[in-house]
C-alpha positions as CSV (number, residue, x, y, z in Angstrom):
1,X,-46.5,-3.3,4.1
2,X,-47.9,-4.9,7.6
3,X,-45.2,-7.7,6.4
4,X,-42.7,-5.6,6.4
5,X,-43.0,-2.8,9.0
6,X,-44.0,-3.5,12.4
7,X,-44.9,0.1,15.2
8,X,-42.2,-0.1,17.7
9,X,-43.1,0.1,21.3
10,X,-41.0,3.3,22.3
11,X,-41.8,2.2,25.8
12,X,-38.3,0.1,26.0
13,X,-36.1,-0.2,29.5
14,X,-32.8,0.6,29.7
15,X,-31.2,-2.9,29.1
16,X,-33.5,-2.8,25.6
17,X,-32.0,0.4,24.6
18,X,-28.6,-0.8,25.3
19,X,-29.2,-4.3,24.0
20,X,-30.8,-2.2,20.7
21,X,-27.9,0.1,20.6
22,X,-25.1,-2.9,20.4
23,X,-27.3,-4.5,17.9
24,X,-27.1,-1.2,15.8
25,X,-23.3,-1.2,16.1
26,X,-22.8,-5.3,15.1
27,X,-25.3,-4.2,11.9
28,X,-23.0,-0.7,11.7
29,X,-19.6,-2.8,11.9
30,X,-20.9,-5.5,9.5
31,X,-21.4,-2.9,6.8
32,X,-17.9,-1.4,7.2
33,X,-16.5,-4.7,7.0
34,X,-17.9,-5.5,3.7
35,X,-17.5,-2.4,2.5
36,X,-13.7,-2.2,3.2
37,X,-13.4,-5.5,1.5
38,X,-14.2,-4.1,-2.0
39,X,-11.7,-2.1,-4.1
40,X,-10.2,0.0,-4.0
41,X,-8.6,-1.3,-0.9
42,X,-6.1,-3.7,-1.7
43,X,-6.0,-7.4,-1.2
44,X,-5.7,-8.3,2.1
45,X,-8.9,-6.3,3.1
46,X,-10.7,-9.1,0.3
47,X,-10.5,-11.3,2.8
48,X,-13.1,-9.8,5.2
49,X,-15.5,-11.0,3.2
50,X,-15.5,-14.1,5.0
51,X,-16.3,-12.8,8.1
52,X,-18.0,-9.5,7.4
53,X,-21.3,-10.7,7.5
54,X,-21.0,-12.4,11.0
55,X,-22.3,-9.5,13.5
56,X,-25.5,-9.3,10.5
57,X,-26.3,-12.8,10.9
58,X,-25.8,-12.7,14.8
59,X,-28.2,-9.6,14.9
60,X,-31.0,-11.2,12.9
61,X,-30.7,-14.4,14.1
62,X,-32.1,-13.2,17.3
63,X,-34.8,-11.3,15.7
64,X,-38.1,-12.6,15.2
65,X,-40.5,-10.3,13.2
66,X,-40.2,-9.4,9.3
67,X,-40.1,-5.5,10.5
68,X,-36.8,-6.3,13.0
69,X,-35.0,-8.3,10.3
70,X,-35.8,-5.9,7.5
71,X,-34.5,-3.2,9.3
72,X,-31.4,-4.6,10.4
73,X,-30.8,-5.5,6.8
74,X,-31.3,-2.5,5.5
75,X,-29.1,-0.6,8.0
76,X,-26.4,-3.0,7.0
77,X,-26.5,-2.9,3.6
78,X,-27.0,1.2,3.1
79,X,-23.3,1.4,5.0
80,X,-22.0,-1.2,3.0
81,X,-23.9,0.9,0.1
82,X,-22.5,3.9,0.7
83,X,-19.2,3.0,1.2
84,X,-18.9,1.0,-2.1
85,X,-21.3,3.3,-4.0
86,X,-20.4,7.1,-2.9
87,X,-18.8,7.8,-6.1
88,X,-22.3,7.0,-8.9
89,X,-23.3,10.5,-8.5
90,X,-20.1,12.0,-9.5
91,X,-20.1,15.0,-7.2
92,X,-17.4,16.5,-8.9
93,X,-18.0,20.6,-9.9
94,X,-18.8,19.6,-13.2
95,X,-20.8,17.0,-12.6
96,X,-25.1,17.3,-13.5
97,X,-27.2,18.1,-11.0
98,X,-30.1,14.9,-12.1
99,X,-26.7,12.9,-12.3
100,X,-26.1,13.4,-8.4
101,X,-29.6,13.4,-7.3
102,X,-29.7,9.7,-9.4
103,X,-26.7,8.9,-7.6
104,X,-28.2,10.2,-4.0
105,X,-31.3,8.2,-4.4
106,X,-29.2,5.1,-5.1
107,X,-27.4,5.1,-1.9
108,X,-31.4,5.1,-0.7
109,X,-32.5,2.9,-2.5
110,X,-30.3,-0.1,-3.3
111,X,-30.4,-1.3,-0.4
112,X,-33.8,-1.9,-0.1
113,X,-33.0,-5.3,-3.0
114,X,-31.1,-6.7,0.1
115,X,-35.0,-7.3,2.1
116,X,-35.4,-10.1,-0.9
117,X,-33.1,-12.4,0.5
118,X,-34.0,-11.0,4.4
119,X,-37.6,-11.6,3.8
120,X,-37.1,-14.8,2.0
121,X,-35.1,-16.5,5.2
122,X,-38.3,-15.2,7.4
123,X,-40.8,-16.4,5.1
124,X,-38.6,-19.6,5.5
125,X,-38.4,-19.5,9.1
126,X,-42.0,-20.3,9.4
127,X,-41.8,-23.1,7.4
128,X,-38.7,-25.2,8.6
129,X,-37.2,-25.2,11.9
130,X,-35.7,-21.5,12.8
131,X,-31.8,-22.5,13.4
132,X,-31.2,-24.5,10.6
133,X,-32.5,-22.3,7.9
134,X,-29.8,-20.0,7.7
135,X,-28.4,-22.5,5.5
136,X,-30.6,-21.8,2.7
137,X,-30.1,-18.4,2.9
138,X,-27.0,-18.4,0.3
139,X,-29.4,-19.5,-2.6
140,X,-31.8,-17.0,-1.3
141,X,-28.9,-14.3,-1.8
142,X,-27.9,-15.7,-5.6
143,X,-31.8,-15.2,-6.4
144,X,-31.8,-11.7,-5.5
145,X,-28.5,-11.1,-6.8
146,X,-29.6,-12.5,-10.5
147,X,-33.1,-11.3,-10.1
148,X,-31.0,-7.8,-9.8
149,X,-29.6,-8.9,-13.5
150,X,-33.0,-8.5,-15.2
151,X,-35.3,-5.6,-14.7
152,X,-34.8,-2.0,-16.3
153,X,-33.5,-1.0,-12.7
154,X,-30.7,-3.3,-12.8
155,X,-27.5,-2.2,-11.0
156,X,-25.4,-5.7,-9.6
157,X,-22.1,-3.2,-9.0
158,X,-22.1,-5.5,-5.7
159,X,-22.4,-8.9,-6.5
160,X,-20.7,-10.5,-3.8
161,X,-18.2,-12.2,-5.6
162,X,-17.3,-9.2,-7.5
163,X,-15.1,-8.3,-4.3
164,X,-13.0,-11.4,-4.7
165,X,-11.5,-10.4,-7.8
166,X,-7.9,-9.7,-6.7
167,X,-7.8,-13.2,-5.0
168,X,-6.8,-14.4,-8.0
169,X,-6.6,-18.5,-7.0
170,X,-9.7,-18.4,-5.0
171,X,-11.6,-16.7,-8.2
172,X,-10.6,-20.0,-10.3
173,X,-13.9,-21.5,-9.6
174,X,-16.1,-19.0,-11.5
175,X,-15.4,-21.4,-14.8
176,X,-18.4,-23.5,-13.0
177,X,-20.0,-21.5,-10.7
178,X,-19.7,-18.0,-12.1
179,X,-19.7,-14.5,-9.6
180,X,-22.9,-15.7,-8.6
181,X,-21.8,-18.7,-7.3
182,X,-18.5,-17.3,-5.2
183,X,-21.3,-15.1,-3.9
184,X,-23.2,-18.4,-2.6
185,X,-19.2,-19.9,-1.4
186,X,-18.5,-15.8,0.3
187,X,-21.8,-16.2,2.4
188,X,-21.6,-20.4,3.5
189,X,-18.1,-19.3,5.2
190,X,-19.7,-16.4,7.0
191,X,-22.2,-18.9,8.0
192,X,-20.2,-21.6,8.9
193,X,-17.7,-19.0,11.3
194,X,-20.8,-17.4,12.3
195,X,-21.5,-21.0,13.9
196,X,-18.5,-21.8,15.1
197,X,-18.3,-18.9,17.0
198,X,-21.9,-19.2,18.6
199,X,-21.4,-23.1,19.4
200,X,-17.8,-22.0,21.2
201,X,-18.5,-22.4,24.6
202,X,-21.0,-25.1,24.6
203,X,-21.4,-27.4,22.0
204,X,-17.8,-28.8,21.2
205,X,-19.1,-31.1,18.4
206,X,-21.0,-28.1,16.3
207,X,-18.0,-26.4,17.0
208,X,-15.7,-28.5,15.5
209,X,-17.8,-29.6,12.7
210,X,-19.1,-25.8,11.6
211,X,-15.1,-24.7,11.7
212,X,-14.1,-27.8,9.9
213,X,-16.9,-26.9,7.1
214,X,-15.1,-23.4,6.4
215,X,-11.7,-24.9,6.9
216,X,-12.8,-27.4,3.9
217,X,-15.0,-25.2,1.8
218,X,-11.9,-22.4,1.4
219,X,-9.3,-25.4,0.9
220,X,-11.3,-27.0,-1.9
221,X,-11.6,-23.4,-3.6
222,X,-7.7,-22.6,-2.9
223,X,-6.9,-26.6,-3.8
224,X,-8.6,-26.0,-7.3
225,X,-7.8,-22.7,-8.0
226,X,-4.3,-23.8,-7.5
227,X,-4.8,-26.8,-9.9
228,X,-6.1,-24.3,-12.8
229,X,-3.6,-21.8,-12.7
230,X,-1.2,-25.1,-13.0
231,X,-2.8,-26.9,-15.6
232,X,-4.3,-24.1,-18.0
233,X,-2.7,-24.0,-21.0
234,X,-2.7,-20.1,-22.5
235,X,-3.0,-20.2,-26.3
236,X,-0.5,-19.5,-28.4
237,X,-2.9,-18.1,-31.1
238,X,-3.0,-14.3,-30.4
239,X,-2.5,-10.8,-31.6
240,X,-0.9,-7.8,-30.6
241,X,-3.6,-5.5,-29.8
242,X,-3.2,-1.5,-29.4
243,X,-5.7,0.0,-26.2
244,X,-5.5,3.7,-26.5
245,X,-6.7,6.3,-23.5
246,X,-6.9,9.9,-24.8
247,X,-7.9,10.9,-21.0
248,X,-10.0,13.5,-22.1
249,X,-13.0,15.7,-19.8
250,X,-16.1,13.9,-19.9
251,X,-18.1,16.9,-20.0
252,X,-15.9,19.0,-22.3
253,X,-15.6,16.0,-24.9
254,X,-19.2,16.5,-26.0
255,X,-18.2,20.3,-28.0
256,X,-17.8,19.3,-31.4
257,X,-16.1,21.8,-32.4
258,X,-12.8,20.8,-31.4
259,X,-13.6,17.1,-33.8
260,X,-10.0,17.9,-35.5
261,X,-8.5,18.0,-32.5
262,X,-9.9,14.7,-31.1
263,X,-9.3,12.7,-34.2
264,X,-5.8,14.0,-34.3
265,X,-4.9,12.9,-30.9
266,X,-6.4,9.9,-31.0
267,X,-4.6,9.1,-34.4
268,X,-1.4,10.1,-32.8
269,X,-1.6,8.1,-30.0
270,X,-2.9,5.2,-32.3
271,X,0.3,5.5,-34.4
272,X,2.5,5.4,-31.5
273,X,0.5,1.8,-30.9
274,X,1.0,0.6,-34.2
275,X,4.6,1.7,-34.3
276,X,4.8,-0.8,-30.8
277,X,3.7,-3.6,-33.6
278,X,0.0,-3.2,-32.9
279,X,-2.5,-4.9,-35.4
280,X,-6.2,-4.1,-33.5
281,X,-6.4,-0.6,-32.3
282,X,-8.9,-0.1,-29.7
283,X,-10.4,3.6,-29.0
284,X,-12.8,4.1,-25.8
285,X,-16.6,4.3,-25.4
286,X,-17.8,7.4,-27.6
287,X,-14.6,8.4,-28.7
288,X,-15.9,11.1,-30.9
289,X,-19.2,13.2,-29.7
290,X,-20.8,13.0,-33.2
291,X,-23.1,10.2,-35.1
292,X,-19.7,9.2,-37.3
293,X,-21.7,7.3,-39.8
294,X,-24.7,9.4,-40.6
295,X,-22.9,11.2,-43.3
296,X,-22.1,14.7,-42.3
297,X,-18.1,13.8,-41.3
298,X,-16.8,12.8,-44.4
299,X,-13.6,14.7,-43.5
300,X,-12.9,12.9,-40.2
301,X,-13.8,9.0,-41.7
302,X,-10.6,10.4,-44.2
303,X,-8.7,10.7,-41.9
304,X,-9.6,7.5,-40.5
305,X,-9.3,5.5,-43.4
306,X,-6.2,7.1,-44.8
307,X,-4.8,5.9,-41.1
308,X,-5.5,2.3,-41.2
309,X,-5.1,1.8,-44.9
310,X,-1.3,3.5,-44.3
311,X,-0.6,1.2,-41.7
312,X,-3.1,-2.1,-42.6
313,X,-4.7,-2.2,-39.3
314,X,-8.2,-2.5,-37.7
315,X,-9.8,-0.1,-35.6
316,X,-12.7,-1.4,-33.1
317,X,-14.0,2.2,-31.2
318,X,-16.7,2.8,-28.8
319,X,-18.8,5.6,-31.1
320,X,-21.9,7.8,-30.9
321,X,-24.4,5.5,-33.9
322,X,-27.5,6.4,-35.7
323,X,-30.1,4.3,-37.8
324,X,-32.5,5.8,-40.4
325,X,-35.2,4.3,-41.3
326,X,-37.2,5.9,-44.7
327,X,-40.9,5.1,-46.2
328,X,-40.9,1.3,-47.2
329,X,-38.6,0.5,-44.6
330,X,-39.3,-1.8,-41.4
331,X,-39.5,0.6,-38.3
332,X,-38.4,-0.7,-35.3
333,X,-40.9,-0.2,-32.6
334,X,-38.6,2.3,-30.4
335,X,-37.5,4.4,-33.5
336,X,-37.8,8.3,-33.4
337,X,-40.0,10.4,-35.5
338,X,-37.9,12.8,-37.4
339,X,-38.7,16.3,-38.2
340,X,-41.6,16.5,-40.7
341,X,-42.4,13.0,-40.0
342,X,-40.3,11.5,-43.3
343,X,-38.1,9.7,-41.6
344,X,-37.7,7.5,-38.6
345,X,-34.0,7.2,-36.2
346,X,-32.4,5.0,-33.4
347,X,-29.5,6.2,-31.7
348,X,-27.0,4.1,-30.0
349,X,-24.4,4.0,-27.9
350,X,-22.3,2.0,-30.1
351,X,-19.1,-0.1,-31.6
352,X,-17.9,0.1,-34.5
353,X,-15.1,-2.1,-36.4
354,X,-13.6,-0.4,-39.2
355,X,-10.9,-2.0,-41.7
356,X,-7.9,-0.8,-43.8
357,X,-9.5,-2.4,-46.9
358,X,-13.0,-2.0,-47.0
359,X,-15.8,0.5,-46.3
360,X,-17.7,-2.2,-44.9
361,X,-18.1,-1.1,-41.0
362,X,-19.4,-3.3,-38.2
363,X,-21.6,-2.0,-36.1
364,X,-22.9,-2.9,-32.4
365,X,-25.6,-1.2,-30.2
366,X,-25.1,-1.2,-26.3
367,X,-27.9,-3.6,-25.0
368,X,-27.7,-2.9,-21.4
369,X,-28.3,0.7,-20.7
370,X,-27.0,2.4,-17.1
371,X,-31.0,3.3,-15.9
372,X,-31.3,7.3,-15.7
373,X,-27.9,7.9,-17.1
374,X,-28.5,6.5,-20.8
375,X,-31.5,5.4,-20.5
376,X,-34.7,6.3,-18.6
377,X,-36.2,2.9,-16.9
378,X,-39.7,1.8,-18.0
379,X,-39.7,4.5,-21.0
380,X,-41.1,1.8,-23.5
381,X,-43.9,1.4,-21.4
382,X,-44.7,5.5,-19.6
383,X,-42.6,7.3,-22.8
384,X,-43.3,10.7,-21.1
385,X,-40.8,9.7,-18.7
386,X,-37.9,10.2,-21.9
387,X,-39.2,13.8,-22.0
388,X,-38.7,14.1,-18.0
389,X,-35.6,13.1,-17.4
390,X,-32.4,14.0,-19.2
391,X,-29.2,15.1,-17.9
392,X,-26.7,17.9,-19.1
393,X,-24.9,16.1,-21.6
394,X,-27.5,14.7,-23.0
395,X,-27.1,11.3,-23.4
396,X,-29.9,9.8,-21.7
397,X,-32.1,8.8,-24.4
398,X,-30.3,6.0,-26.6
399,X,-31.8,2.8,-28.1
400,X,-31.6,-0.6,-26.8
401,X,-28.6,-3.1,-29.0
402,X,-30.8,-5.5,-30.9
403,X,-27.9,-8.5,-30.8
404,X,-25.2,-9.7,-29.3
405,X,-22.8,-9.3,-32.3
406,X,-19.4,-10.4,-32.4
407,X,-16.9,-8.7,-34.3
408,X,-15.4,-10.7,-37.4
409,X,-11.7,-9.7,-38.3
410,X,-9.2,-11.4,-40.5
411,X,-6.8,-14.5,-39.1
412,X,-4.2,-12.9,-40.9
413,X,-3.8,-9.9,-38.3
414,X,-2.5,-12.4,-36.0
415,X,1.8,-13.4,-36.0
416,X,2.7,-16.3,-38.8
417,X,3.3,-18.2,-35.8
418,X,-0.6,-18.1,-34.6
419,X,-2.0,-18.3,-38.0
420,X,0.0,-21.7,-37.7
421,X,-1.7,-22.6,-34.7
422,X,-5.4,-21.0,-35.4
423,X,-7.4,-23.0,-37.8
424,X,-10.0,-20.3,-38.2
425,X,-10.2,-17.9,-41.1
426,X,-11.7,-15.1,-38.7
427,X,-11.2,-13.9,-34.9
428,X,-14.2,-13.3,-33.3
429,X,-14.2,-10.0,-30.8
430,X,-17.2,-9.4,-28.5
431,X,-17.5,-5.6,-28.2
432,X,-18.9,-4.5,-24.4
433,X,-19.7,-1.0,-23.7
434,X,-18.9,-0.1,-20.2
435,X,-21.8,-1.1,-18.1
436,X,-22.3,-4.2,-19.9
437,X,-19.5,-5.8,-18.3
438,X,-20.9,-6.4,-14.7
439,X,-23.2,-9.0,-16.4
440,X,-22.0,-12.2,-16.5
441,X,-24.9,-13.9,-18.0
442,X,-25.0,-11.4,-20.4
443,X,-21.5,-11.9,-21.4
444,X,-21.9,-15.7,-22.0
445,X,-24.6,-14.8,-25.0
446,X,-21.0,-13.1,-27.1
447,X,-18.7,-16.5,-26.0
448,X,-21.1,-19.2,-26.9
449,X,-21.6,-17.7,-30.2
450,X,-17.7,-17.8,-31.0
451,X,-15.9,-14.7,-29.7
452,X,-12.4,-15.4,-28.7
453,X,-11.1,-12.1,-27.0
454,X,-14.2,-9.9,-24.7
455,X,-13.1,-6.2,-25.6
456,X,-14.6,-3.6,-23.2
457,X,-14.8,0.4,-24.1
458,X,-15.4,2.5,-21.5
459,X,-15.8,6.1,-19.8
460,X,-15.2,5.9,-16.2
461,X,-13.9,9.4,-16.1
462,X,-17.6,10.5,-14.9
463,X,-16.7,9.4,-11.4
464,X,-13.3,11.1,-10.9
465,X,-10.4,9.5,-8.8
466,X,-13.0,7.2,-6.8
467,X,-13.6,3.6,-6.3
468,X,-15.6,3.0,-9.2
469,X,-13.1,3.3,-12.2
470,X,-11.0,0.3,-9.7
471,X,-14.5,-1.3,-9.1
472,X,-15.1,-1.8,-12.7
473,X,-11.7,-2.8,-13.4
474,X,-11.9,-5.8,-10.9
475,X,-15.4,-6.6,-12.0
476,X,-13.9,-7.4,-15.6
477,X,-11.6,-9.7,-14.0
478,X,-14.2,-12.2,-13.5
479,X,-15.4,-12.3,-16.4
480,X,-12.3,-13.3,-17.8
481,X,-12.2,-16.5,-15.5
482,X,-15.8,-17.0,-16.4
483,X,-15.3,-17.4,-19.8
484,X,-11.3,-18.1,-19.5
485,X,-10.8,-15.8,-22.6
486,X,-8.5,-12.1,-22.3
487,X,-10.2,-9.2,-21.8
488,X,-9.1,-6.0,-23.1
489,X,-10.3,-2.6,-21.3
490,X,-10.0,0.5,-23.4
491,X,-10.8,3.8,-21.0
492,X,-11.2,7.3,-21.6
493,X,-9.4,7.9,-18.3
494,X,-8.3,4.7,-17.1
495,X,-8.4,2.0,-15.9
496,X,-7.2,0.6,-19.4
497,X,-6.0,-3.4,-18.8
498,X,-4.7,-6.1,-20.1
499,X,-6.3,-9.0,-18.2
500,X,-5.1,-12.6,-19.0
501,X,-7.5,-16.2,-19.0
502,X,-6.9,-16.8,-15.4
503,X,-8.1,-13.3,-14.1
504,X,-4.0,-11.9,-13.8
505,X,-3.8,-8.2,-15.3
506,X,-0.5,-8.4,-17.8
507,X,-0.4,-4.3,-18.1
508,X,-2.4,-1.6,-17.3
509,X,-2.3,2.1,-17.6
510,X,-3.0,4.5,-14.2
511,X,-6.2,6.7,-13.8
512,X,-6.1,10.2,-15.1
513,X,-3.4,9.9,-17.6
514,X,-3.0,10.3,-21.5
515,X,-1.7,6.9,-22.6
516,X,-1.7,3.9,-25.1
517,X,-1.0,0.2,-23.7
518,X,0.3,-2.4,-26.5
519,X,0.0,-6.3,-25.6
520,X,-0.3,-9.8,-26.9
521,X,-4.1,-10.6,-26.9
522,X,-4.2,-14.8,-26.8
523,X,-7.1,-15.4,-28.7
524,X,-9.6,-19.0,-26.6
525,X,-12.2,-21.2,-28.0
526,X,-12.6,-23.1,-25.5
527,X,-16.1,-23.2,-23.5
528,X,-16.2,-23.3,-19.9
529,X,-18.5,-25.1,-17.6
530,X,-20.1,-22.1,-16.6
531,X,-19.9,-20.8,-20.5
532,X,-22.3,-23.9,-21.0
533,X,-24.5,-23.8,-18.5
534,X,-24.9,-20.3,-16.9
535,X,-27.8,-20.6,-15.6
536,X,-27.7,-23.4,-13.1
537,X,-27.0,-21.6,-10.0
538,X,-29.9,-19.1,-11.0
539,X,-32.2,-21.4,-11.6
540,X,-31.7,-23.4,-8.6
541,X,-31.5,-21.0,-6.3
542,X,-34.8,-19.5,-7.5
543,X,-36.7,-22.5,-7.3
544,X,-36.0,-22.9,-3.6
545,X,-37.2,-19.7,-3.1
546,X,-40.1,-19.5,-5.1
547,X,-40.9,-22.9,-3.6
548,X,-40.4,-21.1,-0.1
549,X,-42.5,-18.4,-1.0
550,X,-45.1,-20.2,-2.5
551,X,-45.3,-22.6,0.5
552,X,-45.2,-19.6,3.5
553,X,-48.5,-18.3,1.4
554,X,-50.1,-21.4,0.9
555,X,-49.7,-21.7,5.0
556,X,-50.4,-18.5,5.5
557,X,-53.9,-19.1,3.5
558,X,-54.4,-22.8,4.9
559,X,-54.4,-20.8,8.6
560,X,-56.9,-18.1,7.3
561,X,-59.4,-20.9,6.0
562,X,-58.8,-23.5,8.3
């Protein structure tokens, strides 16, 4: 901690305290100014991304100790935090009390990942000469922002590049370099500005050349997002897909005794798709509040069936799944005991693909679980934890997805037109539940095994009319650049989308309202740079800063020996 922390002198003069108290402000303004350049405000607010982290880099630039920088960095980062993140513990009347206090301690907490990239550029300060290594401090940024990616903890809500989604020809890029890698772009224009503005008044040269850097840097990203929005060619394979949003309480949903109810209205609303020429009818995240498959709702799969068999189409639903698991069988590691010890159960919080003529049901368990909310970090390894924490509704405990499984449907549910066009007997859908779709590494594993179309289901309706149902929205318009295939949101509540190849949203529904969105759905195969090779900016940027790190402590022990 000595690395980290330093005791302030509280013996400070006047000129400190008012030197300390505009540094506060620059760190205070910096925040808001990142902040304010993520949704939900609109485009033009994007753009301070390219200068809102100027007054950070101006306040730590002149700070010399780990403790200083630390600190300003964390000041910075918990308004940014808060004024992005307000919303994750729900704070609505309804809302679970361990949901808000999850929520509260994030706000606390996140911001603290920001010190890896903080502590990095001082560890590299000591090593290489102290103005020039700000510019390594982008690939310090992408290591913490993928490091973020990996652990049970994970939360990347604010991956830099996320908040460039609505700048739809500067996003064009991310089929090479991914939201990472706009991230690494967001941060060498603050840096290159923050120069230019230092270097005003007395070195014209570094002037010029730090302003010509930005100028150059933003014209190459405008100059080829312009030439991919020209020069991609949308397929003319696709199929008319039905998104349906029931709108429906979050925290009433979960009484089962209304099921007949439910399944009625989200059949009605489905028919009203179909009648719009829908073939694949999409339902949200846990659509129904009961394990559909485990045999007790024989009633409500009837009325299911009997649906898509009348009107011969497919139904891909976010659904509540269970596994059982008898004498003889192969237990998975994390199943359940049952009652009486006969039997074994995973629950997950699934997809399933259901079709007009056959009883044959897909099935796909979420992988990426929101920590605390559905799943309690570290549980594998401290499983008294699961019995700690749960919250209200009590879906806190589900298995970890085994496999990122695409969904296989017939070529024949596309026009006569595309099954011209599409050589394939089957369309490939990857399923993403919710969360999962804020990991862009992740999301690569579905495309490079075949999936043409990246369908999301989600509940956003937790949050209420905040930023994050917007947020998460945006978010998924990256991932269709990434991967340059459509993405299809299905919402309890909205935000339910359409969102094309190049990151443009064809339709979408608003929050809060009982609706069903029909579209064409252009159905990709192509790979993408960054569908090949995701991991190159990763990679990269965490060998420079494991090299850094390992050389500051191999100094640091060549001092205390030598």
């Amino acid at each position: 901690m000595k690395l980290f922390f330093r005791r302030v002198n509280l013996q400070i003069s006047k000129e400190e305290k008012i030197k300390k108290r505009n540094e506060q402000l620059l760190l205070i303004l910096s925040g808001v100014l990142m902040g304010i350049a993520f949704p939900p405000f609109p485009f033009p607010f994007t753009l301070l991304l390219f200068v809102g982290l100027i007054p950070y880099l101006y306040v730590i630039e002149n700070r010399k100790t780990l403790g200083e920088i630390n600190r300003a960095t964390y000041l910075t980062f918990f308004v940014f935090g808060v004024i992005t993140l307000y919303w994750v513990g729900s704070w609505q009347k309804e809302a679970d009390t361990f949901l808000m206090i999850a929520g509260g301690t994030l706000l606390f907490v996140n911001p603290l990942l920001f010190l890896i990239p903080s502590t990095l550029l001082y560890f590299a300060r000591k090593i290489f000469p102290a103005r020039q290594v700000i510019f390594l401090f982008p690939f310090f940024w992408a290591c913490y922002e993928y490091l973020y990616m990996l652990t049970d903890l994970s939360f990347p809500w604010l991956t830099l590049g996320n908040g460039l989604a609505k700048f739809t020809v500067f996003i064009q890029a991310a089929d090479i370099i991914g939201s990472v890698g706009l991230s690494i772009v967001v941060i060498y224009m603050n840096i290159f500005l923050f120069k230019t503005i230092i270097n005003f008044k007395n070195t014209k040269r570094k002037f010029i050349l730090n302003l010509a850097s930005a100028v150059l840097i933003f014209l190459i990203s405008i100059s080829y997002g312009w030439f991919r929005l020209s020069s991609f060619k949308i397929s003319n394979a696709k199929v008319k897909v039905g998104l349906i949003q029931p709108n429906l309480d979050p925290w009433d949903k979960w009484d089962v005794s209304n099921l007949d109810n439910l399944t009625n209205l989200y059949l009605k609303l489905s028919q009203e798709a179909v009648n719009k020429g829908a073939k694949l009818i999409i339902w949200p995240e846990t659509a129904l509040p009961v394990f559909l498959m485990d045999g007790s709702y024989g009633h409500t799969l009837n009325l299911i069936y009997s649906f898509l068999q009348k009107n011969h189409v497919y139904l891909l639903t976010g659904m509540p799944d269970v596994k059982y698991y008898f004498k003889g069988d192969k237990i998975p590691s994390d199943a359940i005991e049952g009652r009486g010890g006969n039997f074994y159960y995973t629950m997950y919080n699934g997809i399933l693909l259901f079709a007009p003529n056959s009883y044959n049901v897909q099935h796909y368990g979420k992988m990426k679980l929101v920590p605390f909310g559905e799943r309690v970090p570290f549980v594998d390894t401290f499983p008294f934890l699961g019995k700690l924490i749960k919250w209200g509704v009590g879906i806190s405990g589900w298995n970890v997805g085994k496999d990122t499984t695409n969904f296989s449907l017939p070529a024949a549910i596309t026009d006569s037109a595309s099954q011209k066009i599409f050589a394939s007997d089957s369309i490939h859908v990857d399923g993403l539940v919710c969360y999962e779709s804020i990991f862009p590494y992740f999301v690569t594993n579905f495309v490079q095994r075949g999936a043409e179309i990246l369908a999301v289901v989600t509940n956003d309706s937790w949050y209420g009319k905040s930023s994050g149902p917007y947020q998460h929205e945006d978010i998924s318009i990256l991932r269709a650049v990434e991967n340059r295939r459509t993405v299809v949101r299905a919402a309890n509540g909205g935000v339910s989308c359409i969102i094309n190849p190049l990151g443009e949203i064809k339709t979408q529904s608003h929050l809060f309202t009982k609706a069903f969105i029909v579209g064409d759905v252009h159905l990709e195969n192509v790979e993408t740079f960054f569908t090949k090779y995701p991991l190159i900016i990763p990679v990269i940027s965490s060998g420079i800063s494991l090299w850094v790190l390992g050389f500051f402590f191999l100094l640091k022990l060549k001092k205390k020996l030598f």
